[in-house]
N, C-alpha and C positions, 0 to 999 in steps of 0.2 A: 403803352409802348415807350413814351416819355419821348426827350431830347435825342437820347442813341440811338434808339429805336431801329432805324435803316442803316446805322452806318455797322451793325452789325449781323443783319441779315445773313443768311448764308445765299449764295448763288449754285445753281445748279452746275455739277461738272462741265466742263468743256471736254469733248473729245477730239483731241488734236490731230488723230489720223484719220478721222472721216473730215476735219477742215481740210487736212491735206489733201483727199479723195476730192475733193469740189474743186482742188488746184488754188487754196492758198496759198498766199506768199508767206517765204520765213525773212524778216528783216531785223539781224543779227547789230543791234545797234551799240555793240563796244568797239573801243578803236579799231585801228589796222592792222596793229603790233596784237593785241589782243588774238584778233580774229583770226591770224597766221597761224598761231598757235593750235586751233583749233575749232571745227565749226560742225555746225548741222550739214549735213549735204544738201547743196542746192540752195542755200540761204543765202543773201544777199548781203552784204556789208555798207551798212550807212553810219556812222558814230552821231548819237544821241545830237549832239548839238549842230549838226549837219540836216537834221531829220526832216522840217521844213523844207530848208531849201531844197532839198533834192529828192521830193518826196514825188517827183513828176520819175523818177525811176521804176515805181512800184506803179504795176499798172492796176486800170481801177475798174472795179466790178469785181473783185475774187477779195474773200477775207487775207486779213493780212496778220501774223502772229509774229510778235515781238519777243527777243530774246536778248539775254545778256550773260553778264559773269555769275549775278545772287537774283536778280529780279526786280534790283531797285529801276535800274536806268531803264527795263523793260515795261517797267508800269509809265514811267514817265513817256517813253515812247508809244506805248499803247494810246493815251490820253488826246498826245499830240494827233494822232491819225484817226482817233474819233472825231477828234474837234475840228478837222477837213473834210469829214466824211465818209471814213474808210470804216468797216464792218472789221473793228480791229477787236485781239485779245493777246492778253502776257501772258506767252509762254514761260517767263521767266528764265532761269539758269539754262543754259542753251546745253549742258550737259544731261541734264537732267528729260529737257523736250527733246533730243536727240533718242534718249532711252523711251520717251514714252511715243516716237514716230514707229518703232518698228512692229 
């Protein structure tokens, strides 16, 4: 398997509308200015480097999916909400999770 071995594993799909079905959160973490322009329905608005601190918004026990502009700041947000505890996954482009909730 050598050195890469894991870092290129494939992971099984995530199905984003049955996380939705269990009553995950959407935590839409591009700015304000961003997020006006355009969101998931029902998604929450916290910007990446707020995500700590105000992560007492997103309530706990329900998975939580992270989304953004491309999927960079949503992985980065996913990460952060593992590493407190949260049953989190990157939705990625919130365009794109938008298309794949309905």
């Amino acid at each position: 398997m050598g050195l890469f071995g894991n870092l290129f594993k494939s992971t099984p799909p995530v199905d984003f509308r049955e996380l939705k079905a269990k009553g995950a959160v959407i935590v839409d973490v591009r700015t304000p200015g961003e997020f006006s322009q355009g969101h998931v329905t029902g998604s929450i608005n916290i910007p990446l480097q707020n995500l700590a601190a105000q992560v007492n918004k997103i309530p706990k026990g329900k998975p939580v999916i992270t989304c953004c502009a491309s999927g960079m700041r949503s992985a980065s947000g996913k990460s952060i909400l593992a590493n407190l505890g949260f049953e989190a996954y990157n939705g990625g482009p919130w365009a794109t999770l938008k298309n794949k909730m309905i």
